[in-house]
C-alpha positions in Angstrom: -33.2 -0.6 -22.9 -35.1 -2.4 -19.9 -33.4 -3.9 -17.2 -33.7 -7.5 -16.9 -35.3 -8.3 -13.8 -33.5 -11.7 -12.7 -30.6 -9.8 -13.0 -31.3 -6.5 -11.8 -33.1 -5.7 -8.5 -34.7 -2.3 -9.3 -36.3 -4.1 -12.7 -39.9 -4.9 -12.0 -40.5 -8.9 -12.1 -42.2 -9.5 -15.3 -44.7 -12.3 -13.1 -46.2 -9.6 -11.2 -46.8 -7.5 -14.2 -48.8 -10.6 -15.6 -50.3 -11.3 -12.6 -52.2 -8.0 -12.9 -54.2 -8.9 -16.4 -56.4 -11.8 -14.6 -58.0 -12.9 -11.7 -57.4 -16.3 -10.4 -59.8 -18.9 -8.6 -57.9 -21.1 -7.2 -57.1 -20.1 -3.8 -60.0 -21.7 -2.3 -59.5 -24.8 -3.6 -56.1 -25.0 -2.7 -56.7 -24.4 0.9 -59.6 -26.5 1.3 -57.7 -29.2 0.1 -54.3 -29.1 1.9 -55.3 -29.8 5.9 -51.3 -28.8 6.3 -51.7 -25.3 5.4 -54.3 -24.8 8.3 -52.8 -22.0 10.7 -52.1 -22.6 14.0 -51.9 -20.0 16.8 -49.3 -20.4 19.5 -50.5 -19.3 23.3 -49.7 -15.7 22.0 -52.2 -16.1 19.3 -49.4 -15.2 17.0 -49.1 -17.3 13.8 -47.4 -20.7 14.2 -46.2 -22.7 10.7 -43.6 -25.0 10.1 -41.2 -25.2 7.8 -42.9 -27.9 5.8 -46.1 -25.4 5.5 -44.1 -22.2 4.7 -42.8 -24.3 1.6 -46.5 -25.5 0.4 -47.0 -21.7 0.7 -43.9 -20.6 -1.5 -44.4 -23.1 -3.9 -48.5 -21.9 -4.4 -47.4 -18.8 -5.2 -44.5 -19.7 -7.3 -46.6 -21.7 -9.3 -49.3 -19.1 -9.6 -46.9 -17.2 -11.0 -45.4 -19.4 -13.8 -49.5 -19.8 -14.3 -49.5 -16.3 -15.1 -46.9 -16.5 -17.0 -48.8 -19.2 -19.7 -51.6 -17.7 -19.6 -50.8 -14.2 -20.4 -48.0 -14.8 -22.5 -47.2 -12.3 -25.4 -47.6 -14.7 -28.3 -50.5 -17.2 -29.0 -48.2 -19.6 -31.3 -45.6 -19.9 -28.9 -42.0 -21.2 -31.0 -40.7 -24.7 -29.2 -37.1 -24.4 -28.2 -36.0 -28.5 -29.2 -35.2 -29.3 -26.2 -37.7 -28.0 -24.4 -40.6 -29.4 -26.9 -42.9 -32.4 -25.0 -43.6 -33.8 -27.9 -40.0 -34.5 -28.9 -38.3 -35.1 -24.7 -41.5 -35.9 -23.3 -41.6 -36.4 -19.3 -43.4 -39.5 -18.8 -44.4 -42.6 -21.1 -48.1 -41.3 -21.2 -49.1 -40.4 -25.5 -48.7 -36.7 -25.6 -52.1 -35.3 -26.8 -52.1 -33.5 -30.6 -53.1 -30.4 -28.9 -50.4 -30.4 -26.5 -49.3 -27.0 -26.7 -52.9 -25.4 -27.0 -54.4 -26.4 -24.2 -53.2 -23.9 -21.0 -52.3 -26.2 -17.7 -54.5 -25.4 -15.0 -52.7 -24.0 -11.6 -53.2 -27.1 -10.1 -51.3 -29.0 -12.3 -48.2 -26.7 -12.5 -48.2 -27.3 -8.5 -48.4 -31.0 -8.2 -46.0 -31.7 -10.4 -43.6 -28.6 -8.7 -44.6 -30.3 -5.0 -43.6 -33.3 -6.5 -39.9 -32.9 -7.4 -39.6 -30.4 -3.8 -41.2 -33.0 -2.3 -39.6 -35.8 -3.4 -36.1 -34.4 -3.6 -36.2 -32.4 0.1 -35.9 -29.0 -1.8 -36.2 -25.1 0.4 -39.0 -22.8 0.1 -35.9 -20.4 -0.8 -35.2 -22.7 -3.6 -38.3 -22.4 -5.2 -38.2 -18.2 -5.4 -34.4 -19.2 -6.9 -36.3 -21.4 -9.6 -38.6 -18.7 -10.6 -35.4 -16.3 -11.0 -33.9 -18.5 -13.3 -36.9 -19.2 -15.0 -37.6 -15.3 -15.6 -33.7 -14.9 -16.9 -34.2 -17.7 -19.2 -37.3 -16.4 -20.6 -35.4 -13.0 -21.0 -32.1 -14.4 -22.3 -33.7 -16.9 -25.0 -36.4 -14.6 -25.9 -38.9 -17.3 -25.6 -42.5 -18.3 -23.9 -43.3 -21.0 -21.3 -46.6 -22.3 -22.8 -48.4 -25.6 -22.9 -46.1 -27.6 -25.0 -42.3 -26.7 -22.7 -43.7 -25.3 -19.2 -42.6 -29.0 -17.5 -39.2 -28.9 -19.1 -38.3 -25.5 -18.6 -39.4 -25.4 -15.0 -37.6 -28.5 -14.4 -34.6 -27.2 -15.8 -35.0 -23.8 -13.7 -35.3 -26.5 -10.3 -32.6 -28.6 -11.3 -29.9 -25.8 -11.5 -31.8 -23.7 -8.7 -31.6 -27.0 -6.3 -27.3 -27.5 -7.2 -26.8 -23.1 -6.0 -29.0 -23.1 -3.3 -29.5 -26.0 -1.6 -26.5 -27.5 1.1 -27.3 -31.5 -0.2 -28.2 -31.5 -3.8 -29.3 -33.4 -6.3 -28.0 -35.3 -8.4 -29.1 -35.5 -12.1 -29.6 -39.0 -11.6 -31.7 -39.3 -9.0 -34.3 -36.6 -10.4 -34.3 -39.8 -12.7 -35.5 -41.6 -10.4 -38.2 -39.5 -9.1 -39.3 -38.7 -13.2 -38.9 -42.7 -13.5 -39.2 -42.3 -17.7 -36.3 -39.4 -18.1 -33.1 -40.7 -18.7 -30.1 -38.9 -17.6 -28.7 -38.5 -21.0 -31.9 -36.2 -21.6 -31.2 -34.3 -17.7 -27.7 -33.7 -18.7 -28.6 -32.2 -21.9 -31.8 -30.1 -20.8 -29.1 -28.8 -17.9 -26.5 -28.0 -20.6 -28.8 -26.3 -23.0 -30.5 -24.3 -20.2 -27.3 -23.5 -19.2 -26.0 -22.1 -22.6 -29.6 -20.1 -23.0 -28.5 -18.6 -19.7 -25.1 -17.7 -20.8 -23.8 -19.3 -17.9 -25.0 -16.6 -15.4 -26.0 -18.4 -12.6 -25.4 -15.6 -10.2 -28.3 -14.5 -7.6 -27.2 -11.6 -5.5 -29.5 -11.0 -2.6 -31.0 -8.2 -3.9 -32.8 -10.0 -6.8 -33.6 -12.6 -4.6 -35.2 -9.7 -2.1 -36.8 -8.3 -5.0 -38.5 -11.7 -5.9 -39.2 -12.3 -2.3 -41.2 -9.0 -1.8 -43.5 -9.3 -5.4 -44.2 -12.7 -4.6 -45.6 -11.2 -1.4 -47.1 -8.8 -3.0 -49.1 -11.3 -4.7 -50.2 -13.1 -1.8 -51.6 -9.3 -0.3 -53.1 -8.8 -3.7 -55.7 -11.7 -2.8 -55.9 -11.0 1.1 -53.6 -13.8 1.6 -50.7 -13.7 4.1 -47.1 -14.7 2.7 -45.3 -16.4 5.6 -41.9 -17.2 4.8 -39.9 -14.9 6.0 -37.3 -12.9 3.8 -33.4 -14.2 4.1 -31.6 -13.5 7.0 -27.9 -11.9 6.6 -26.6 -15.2 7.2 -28.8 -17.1 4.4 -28.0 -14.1 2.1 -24.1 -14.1 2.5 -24.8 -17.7 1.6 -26.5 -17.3 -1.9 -24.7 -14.6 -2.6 -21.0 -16.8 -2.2 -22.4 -20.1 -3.8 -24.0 -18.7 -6.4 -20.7 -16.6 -7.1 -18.8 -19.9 -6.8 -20.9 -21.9 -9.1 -21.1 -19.3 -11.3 -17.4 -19.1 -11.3 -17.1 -23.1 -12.0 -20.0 -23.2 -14.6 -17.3 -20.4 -16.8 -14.3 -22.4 -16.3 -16.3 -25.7 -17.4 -18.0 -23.7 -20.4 -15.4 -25.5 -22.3 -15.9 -29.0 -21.9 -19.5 -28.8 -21.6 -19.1 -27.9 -25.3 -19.7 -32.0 -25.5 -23.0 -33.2 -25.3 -24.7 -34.8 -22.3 -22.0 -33.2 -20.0 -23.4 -32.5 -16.5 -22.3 -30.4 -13.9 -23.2 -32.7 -11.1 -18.9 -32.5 -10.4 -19.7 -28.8 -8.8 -21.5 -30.9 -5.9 -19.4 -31.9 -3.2 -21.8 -34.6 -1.8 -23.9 -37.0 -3.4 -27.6 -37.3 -1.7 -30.4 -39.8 -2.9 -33.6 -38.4 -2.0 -36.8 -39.9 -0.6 -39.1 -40.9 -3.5 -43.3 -40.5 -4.1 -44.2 -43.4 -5.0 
């Protein structure tokens, strides 16, 4: 039996195994169109970005990968978990095309609408690579695909838990509300429930999985000459993930209970409430 990779560091990620069945032309329009990302050299001519750019960088390559993921999923029919369907939750008030799960998302468009909710809500770079580790052990877990007609719900399910382990100020389910102006929370509390169940309530990230994540994603930024610049978690940061995501893993079990009724949320394992800036 294989390992699974979100849960298991020597397991290979199955996004760089995808990654390796098509070629991908979007690097040069992403970087011609982001003036951010341009490098710049300090008086050492050694490479000088922020923190702001190391995220845009993350998140490009996170993205790529859940691209790779829809486009070289196993199945062609992909089976719609309910709550993950478009058609039936859909994001936004916009009519939801009758081809809606046929037609593949460009990368583009799985990147805007990730930059977005990081945007929007103040997220990590760190908490993006935690998002794609959740979104690989759901895939696992549930047995499903992310395809056309679920990719937005299940990689804003994969954020919304990924943003309450890892970052120090997170969000409440509420205020994703308010940056998705036509979700309600009754439909965030249930998406974070279900997701939650599909996961079996294993919310745990030891560092090595995270490490493991780290290093493919970089490997898919050397794969197309491209430079990866965040740099991996320091002993610090990974003491961090390891204790919070032991913690709310921990709380998630002894709330498994009560979340047994629908529309419970676990916005009570956050100990500060934070209202972040919103796109208009």
């Amino acid at each position: 039996m294989e390992y699974n990779p979100s849960d298991h560091p020597r397991a290979s990620t199955i996004f760089l195994g995808k990654s390796h069945n098509d070629g991908n032309n979007s690097f040069d329009l992403f970087f011609s169109h982001h003036g951010t990302l341009r490098r710049k050299y300090s008086s050492c001519s050694t490479i000088f970005l922020d923190d702001n750019t190391q995220k845009l960088f993350c998140l490009f390559f996170v993205t790529l990968a859940i691209y790779y993921h829809i486009k070289n999923r196993d199945t062609n029919g992909c089976m719609l978990l309910e709550i993950f369907d478009e058609k039936l939750h859909p994001i936004s008030k916009s009519e939801v095309p009758l081809d809606y799960n046929q037609q593949d998302p460009e990368q583009k468009q799985i990147y805007r609408f990730v930059r977005t909710l990081f945007s929007a809500a103040q997220l990590t770079a760190e908490c993006a690579i935690v998002t794609l580790v959740y979104l690989e052990r759901l895939l696992t877990y549930a047995e499903i695909d992310i395809c056309p007609g679920n990719w937005k719900r299940i990689v804003l399910g994969a954020i919304l838990l990924a943003s309450k382990v890892w970052d120090d100020q997170a969000v409440w389910n509420v205020d994703y509300c308010q940056i998705l102006k036509d979700i309600t929370v009754e439909d965030m509390n249930e998406l974070e429930r279900q997701f939650l169940e599909l996961l079996q309530f294993n919310i745990n990230v030891p560092s090595s999985v995270y490490a493991k994540y780290y290093f493919d994603l970089r490997s898919l930024s050397e794969s197309n000459n491209l430079s990866f610049p965040l740099e991996p978690l320091s002993r610090e940061k990974a003491q961090k993930l390891e204790a919070i995501s032991r913690l709310c893993d921990d709380k998630y079990k002894d709330i498994r209970r009560a979340t047994r009724k629908r529309s419970v949320s676990a916005d009570n394992l956050c100990g500060r409430r934070w209202v972040p800036a919103i796109l208009s």
